[in-house]
C-alpha positions as CSV (number, residue, x, y, z in Angstrom):
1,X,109.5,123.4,112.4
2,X,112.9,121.4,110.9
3,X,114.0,123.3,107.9
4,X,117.7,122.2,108.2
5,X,118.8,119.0,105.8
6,X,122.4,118.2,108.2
7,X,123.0,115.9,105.2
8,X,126.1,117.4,103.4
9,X,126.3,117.2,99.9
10,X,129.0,114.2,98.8
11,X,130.5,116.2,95.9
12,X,129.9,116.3,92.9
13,X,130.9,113.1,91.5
14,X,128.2,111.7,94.7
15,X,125.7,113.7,93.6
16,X,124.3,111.1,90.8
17,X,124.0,108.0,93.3
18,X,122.5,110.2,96.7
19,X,119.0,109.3,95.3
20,X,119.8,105.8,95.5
21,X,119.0,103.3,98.9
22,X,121.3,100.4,98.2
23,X,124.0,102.8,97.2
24,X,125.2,104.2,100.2
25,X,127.0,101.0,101.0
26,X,129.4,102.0,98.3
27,X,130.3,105.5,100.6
28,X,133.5,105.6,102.6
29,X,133.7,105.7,106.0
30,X,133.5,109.2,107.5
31,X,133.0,111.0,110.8
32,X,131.2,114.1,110.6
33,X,130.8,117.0,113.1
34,X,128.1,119.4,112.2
35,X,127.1,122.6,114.0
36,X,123.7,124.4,113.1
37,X,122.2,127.9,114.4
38,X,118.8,128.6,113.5
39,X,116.8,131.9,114.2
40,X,113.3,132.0,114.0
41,X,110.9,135.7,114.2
42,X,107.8,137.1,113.0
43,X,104.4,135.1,112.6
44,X,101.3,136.1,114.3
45,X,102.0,133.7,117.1
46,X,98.1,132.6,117.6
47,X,99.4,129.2,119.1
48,X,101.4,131.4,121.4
49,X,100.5,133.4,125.4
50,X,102.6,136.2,124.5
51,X,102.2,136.5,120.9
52,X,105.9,135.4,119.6
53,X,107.3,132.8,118.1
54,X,110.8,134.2,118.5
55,X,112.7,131.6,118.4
56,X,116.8,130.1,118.7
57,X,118.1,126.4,118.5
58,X,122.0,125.6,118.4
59,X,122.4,122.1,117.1
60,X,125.4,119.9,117.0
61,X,125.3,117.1,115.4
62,X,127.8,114.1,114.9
63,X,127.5,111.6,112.4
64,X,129.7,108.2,111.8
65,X,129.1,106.0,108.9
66,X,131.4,102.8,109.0
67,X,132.0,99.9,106.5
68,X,132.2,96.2,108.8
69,X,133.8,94.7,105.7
70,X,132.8,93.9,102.4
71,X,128.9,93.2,103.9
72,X,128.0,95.1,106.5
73,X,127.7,99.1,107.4
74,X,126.8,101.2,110.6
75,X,125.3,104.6,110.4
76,X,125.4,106.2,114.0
77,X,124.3,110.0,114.3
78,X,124.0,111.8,118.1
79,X,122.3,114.9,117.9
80,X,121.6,117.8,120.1
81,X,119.0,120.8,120.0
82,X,119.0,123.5,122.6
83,X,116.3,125.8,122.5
84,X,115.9,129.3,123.4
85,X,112.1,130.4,123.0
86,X,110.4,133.7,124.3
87,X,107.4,132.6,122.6
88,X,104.6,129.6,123.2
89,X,104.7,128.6,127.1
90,X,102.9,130.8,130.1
91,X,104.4,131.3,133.5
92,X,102.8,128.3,135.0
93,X,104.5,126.1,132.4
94,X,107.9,127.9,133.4
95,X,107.2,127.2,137.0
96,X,106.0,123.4,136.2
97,X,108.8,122.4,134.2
98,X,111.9,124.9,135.4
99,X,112.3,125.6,131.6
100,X,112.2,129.3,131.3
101,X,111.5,129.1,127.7
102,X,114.6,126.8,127.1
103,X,115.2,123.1,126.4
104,X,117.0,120.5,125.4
105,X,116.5,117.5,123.1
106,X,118.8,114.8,123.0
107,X,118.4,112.3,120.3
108,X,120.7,109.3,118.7
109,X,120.1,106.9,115.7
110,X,122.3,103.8,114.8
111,X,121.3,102.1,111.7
112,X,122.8,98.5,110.4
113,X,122.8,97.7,106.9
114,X,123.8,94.1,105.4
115,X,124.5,92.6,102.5
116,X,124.1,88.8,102.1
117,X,127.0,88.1,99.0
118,X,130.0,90.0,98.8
119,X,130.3,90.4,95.1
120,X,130.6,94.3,94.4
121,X,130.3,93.8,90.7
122,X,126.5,91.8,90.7
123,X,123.5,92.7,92.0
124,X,122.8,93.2,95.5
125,X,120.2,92.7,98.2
126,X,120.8,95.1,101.0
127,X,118.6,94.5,104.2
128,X,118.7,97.2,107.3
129,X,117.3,98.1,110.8
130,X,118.1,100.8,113.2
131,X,116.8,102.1,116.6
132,X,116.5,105.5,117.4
133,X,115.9,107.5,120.9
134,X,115.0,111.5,121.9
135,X,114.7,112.8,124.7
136,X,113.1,116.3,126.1
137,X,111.8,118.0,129.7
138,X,107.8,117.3,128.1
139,X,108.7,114.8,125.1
140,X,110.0,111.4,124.3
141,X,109.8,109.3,121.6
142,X,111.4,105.5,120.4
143,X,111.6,104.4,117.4
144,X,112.6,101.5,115.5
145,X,113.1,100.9,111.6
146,X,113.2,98.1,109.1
147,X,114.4,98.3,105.2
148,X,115.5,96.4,102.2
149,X,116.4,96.9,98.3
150,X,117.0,95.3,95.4
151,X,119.4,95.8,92.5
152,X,118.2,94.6,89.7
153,X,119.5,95.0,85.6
154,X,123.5,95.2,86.4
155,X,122.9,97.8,89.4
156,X,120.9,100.1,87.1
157,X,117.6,100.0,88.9
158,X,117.1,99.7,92.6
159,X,113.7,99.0,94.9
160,X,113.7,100.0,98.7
161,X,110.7,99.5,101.0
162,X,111.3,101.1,104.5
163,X,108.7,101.0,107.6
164,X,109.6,102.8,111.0
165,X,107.6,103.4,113.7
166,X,107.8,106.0,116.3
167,X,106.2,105.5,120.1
168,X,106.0,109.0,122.0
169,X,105.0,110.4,125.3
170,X,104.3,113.6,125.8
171,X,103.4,115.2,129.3
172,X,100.6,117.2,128.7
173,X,100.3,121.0,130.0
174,X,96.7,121.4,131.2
175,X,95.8,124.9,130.6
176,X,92.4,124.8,133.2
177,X,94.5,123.5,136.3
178,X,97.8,126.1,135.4
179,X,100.0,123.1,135.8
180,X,101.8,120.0,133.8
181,X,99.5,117.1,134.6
182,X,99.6,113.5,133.1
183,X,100.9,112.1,130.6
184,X,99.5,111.4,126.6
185,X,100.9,108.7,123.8
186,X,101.2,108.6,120.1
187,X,102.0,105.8,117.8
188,X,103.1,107.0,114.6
189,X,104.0,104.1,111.7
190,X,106.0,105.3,108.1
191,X,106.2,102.8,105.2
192,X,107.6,104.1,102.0
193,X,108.8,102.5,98.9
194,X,111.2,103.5,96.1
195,X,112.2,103.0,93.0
196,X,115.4,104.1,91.6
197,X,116.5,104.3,87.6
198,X,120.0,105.0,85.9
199,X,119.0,106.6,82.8
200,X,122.2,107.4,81.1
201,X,125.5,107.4,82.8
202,X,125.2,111.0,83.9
203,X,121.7,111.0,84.6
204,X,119.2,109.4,87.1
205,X,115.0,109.4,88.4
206,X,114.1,108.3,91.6
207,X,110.3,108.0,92.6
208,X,108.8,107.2,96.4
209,X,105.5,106.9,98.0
210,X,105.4,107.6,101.5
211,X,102.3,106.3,104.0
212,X,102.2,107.6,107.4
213,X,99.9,106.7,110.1
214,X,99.3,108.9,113.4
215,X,97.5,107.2,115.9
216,X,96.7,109.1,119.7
217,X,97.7,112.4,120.9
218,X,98.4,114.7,117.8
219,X,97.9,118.2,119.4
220,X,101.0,119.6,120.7
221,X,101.1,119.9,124.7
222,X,102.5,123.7,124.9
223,X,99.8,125.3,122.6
224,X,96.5,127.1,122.9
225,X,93.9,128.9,121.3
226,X,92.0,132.7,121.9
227,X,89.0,132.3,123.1
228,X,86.2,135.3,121.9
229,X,85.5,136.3,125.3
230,X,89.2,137.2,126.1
231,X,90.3,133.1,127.5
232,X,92.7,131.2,126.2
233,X,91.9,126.9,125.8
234,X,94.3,123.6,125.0
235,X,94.6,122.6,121.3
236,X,92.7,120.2,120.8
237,X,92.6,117.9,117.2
238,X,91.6,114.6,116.5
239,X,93.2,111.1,117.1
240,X,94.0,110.0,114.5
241,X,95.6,111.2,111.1
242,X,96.7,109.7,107.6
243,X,99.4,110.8,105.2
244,X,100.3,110.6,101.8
245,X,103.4,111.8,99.7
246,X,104.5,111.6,96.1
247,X,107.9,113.0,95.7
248,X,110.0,112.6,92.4
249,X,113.7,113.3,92.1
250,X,115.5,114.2,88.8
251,X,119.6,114.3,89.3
252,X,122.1,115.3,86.3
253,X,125.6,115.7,85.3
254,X,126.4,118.8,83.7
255,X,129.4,118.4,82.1
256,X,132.4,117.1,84.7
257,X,132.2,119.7,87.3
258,X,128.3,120.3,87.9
259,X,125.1,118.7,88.6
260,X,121.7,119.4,89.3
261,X,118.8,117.8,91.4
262,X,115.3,118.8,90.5
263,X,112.3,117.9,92.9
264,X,108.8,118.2,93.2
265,X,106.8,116.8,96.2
266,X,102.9,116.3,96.8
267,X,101.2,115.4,99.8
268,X,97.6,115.3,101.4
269,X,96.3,113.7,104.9
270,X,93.1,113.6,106.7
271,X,93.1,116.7,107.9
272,X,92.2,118.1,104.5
273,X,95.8,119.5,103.8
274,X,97.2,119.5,100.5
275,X,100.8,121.2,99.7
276,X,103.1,120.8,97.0
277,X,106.6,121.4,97.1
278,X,109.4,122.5,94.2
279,X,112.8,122.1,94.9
280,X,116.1,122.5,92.9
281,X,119.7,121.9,93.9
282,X,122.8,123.1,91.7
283,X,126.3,121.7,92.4
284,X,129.5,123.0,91.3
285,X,133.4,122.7,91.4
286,X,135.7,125.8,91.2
287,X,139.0,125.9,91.6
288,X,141.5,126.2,94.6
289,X,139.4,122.9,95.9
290,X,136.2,124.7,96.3
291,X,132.7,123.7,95.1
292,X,129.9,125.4,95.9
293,X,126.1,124.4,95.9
294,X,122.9,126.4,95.9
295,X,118.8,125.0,97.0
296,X,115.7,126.9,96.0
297,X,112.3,125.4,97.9
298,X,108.9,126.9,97.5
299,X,106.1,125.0,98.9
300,X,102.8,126.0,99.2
301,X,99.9,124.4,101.4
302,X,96.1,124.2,102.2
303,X,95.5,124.8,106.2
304,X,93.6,122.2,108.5
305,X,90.3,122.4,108.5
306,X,90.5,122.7,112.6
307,X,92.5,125.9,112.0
308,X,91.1,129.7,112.6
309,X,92.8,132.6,114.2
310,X,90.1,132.3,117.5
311,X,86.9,130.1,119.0
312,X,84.1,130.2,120.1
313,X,84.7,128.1,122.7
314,X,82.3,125.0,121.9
315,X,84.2,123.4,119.3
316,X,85.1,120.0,119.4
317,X,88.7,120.1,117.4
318,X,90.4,124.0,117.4
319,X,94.3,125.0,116.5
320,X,95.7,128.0,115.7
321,X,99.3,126.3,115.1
322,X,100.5,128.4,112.6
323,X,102.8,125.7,110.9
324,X,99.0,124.6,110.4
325,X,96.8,127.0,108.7
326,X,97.2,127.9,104.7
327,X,100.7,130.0,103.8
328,X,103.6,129.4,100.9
329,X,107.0,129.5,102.0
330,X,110.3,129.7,100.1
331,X,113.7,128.7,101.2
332,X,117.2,129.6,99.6
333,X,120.7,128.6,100.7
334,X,124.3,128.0,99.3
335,X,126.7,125.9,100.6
336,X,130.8,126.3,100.3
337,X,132.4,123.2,100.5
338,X,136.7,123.6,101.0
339,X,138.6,120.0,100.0
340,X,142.0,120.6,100.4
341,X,144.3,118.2,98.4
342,X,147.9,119.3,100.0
343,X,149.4,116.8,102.3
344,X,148.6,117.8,106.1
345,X,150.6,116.9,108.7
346,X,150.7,113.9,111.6
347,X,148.3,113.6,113.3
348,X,145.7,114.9,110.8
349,X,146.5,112.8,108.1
350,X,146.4,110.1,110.3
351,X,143.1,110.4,110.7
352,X,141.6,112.1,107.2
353,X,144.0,109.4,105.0
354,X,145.1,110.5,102.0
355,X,143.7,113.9,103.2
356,X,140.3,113.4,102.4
357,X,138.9,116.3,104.4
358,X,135.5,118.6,103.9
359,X,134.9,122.1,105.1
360,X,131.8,123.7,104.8
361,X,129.9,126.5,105.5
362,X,125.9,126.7,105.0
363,X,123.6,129.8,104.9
364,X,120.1,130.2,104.1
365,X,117.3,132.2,104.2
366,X,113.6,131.1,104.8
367,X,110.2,133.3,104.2
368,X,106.7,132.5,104.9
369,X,103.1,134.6,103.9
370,X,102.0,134.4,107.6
371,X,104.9,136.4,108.3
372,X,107.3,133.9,109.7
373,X,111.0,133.9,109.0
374,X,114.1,132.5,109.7
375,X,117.9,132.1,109.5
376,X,119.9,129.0,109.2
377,X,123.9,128.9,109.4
378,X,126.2,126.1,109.7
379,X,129.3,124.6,109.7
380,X,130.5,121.4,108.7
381,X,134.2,119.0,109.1
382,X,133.8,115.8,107.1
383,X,136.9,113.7,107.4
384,X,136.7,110.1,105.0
385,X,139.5,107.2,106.2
């Protein structure tokens, strides 16, 4: 589970044009460091030997976005996750992969964006591809993406289409041997499209449909299932799996120091979930260069039809994958963001120019009805040059 957006807000001034594709080639350059804790308890842990899902990733994250001239722009992020887990792995996974409940996953994207004129003022066609690469002891995935939008009406309205596609390997933990054995693949292929709309100057909608195809081995390698007469088995779940999302975007001005985001998300797939999602984000300036932001998520699902809390035995598909079976959820964070205006000294101001430099500190809070909770903190340096 990925609760954590690493995206930092942009201010409040950004927040009108962050639902827009074309419009982050209009962003400064900036390099980013981001570190992220999360801690993870509760839940019933079905999926799990011991019970648990007890769980702690540290995460730093680095991020460097980089105008090549008036046409083209490179987005680079490298990003780390170690985990600490006491939950979901028995001794013989331990012993197969030397983990001891913990693991790292290293993963990098670079993205490329171009822009055949370069007339600021017109419209603009904005095409982009990127590669991206993670690494894990049982995982692996490569992925590559393609995207373009369109401006159209004097910059007011902008369409994106995007397609990525993701090739993974996973090494598959065979539960009935006590030992990691072979290896599984899964194809997984993402096409979305977008449109965005300037309403007034302080106001703006942006609408996307999202299509996801899953293709190969969709159960995840480390769980299992109880088993009535006291066993435990693999998860097992069919090949193949569709997705659909609706999600809407409403951003607004509020005077000149505050804006709002307002969101609401529906989805369904194959495996007869539906969930719908509510989201609202509140920016605001105070003084002493502060601004601080608050997010309020609830989100509410239907479980797979695979899922139930133990088997028979005999059935074809089982799960008991608690980030699976029916349960709301609600998350709540705020965000203080420091942007010091006084001059700082050599070598700093070397680097942050006209010392344009971000602090910020995140904390939030996340609840689910299965009993699963979690906290998220981090910290954030955002330096523009």
């Amino acid at each position: 589970m990925q609760l954590k957006n690493w995206a930092t807000t942009a201010g409040v001034v950004g927040c009108l044009a962050a639902a827009s594709p074309s419009m982050a080639q209009d962003q400064p350059d900036s390099l980013q460091a981001h570190y992220f804790m999360w801690n993870q308890s509760g839940g019933e842990g079905l999926q799990t030997f011991n019970g648990t899902e007890d769980e702690t990733i540290i995460e730093p994250v680095g991020v460097l976005d980089l105008n090549l001239g008036k046409r083209w722009f490179l987005n680079a992020k490298l990003d780390v996750d170690m985990v600490s887990s006491a939950s979901g792995q028995a001794p013989e996974i331990h012993a197969a992969s030397g983990s001891s409940g913990n693991d790292t996953r290293n993963q990098y994207d670079v993205s490329v964006s171009y822009t055949p004129t370069s007339d600021l003022t017109g419209d603009r066609t904005t095409l982009s591809a990127g590669l991206s690469q993670s690494r894990e002891y049982h995982y692996k995935s490569d992925g590559m993406s393609f995207g373009v939008s369109q401006e159209f009406l004097d910059r007011n309205f902008v369409l994106a289409i995007a397609y990525n596609q993701l090739d993974d390997t996973v090494k598959n933990y065979r539960i009935t041997e006590e030992a990691v054995s072979g290896t599984e693949e899964k194809k997984t292929q993402n096409f979305a499209v977008s449109a965005t709309q300037l309403l007034t100057r302080k106001s703006l909608i942006n609408v996307s449909l999202h299509l996801t195809q899953q293709r190969g081995y969709l159960a995840r390698s480390l769980n299992s299932v109880g088993i009535r007469d006291g066993t435990r088995q693999q998860e097992r779940l069919p090949d193949a799996r569709d997705r659909i999302a609706l999600r809407v975007q409403y951003n607004q001005f509020l005077g000149s120091r505050s804006a709002y985001h307002l969101i609401y998300r529906y989805y369904q797939d194959t495996f007869d979930v539906q969930a719908h999602t509510v989201q609202g984000r509140i920016y605001h300036e105070l003084p002493y260069d502060l601004e601080i932001s608050g997010n309020l998520r609830y989100h509410t699902q239907t479980g797979v039809k695979y899922w139930a809390r133990e088997f028979s035995g005999n059935e074809e598909f089982v799960t008991s994958d608690s980030d699976l079976e029916a349960f709301d959820s609600l998350y709540g964070s705020f965000t203080l963001t420091w942007k010091p205006t006084l001059p700082l000294p050599p070598p700093v101001s070397w680097w942050v120019m006209e010392s344009d430099l971000r602090v910020q500190f995140l904390f939030g809070q996340y609840r689910r009805t299965n009993g699963l909770q979690g906290t998220l903190t981090g910290l954030s340096v955002i330096g523009t040059f």
